[in-house]
N, C-alpha and C positions, 0 to 999 in steps of 0.2 A: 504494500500500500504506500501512495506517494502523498505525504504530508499536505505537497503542495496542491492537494487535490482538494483537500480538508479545509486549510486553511488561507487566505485569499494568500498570496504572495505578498501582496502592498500591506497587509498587517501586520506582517513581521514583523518590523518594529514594537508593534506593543506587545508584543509575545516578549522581545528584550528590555522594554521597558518595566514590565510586570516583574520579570525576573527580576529586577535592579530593586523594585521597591519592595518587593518580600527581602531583600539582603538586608534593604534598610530598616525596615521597619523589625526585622531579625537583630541587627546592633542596636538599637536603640535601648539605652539599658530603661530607660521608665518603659517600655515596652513590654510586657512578663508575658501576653496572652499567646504565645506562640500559636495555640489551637487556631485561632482567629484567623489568621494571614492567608489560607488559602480562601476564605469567607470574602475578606476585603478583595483581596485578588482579585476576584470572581467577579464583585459589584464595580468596581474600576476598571476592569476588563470592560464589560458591557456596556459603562457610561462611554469610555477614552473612544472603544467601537462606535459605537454612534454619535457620538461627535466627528468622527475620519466620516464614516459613512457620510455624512450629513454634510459637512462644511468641505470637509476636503476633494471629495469623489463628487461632490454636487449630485448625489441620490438625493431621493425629493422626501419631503419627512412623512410617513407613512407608516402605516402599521408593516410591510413590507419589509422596511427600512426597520423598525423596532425589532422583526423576528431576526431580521439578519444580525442586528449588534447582540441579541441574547446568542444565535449559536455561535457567529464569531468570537465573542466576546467567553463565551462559556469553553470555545476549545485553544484560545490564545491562555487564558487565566488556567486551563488546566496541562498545556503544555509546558508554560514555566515553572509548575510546583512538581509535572515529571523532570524535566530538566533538571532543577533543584534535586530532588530525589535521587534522581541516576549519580550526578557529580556527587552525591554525598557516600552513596553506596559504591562508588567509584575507590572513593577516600577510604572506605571502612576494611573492602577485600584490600587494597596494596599496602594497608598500615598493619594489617595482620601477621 
């Protein structure tokens, strides 16, 4: 299966973006809820997606538009919490 089938190509970026802010919101020592972060992910995935959709790609604002930012947004927010995941379990087999 080719990712790029899944996922638009032009959203790539917040697939990298999401991953950047689970890091940070991961450092942030007042931060404890680690449970949380794939939750936010998810609803910041969906918003950042329909904002591209909408202002950047000039899709017209619609319910259309709305379904596309939840599954884009719901497989960009869960690609970088696998990504996170892999690179962790990555760490955990070579440090063995």
């Amino acid at each position: 299966m080719n990712i790029m089938k899944i996922i638009d190509p032009r959203l790539m970026i917040v697939v990298a973006f999401l991953y950047a802010a689970g890091m940070f919101l991961k450092a942030m020592p007042w931060f404890n809820q680690e449970w949380a972060i794939p939750a936010i992910l998810w609803v910041l995935g969906i918003s950042i997606v329909f904002v591209y959709l909408a202002f950047v790609l000039a899709e017209p604002l619609s319910a259309a538009t709305a379904v596309l930012a939840v599954i884009h947004g719901t497989f960009a927010a869960a690609l970088a919490v696998f990504g996170n995941q892999l690179i962790k379990q990555w760490d955990n087999k070579n440090s063995e």
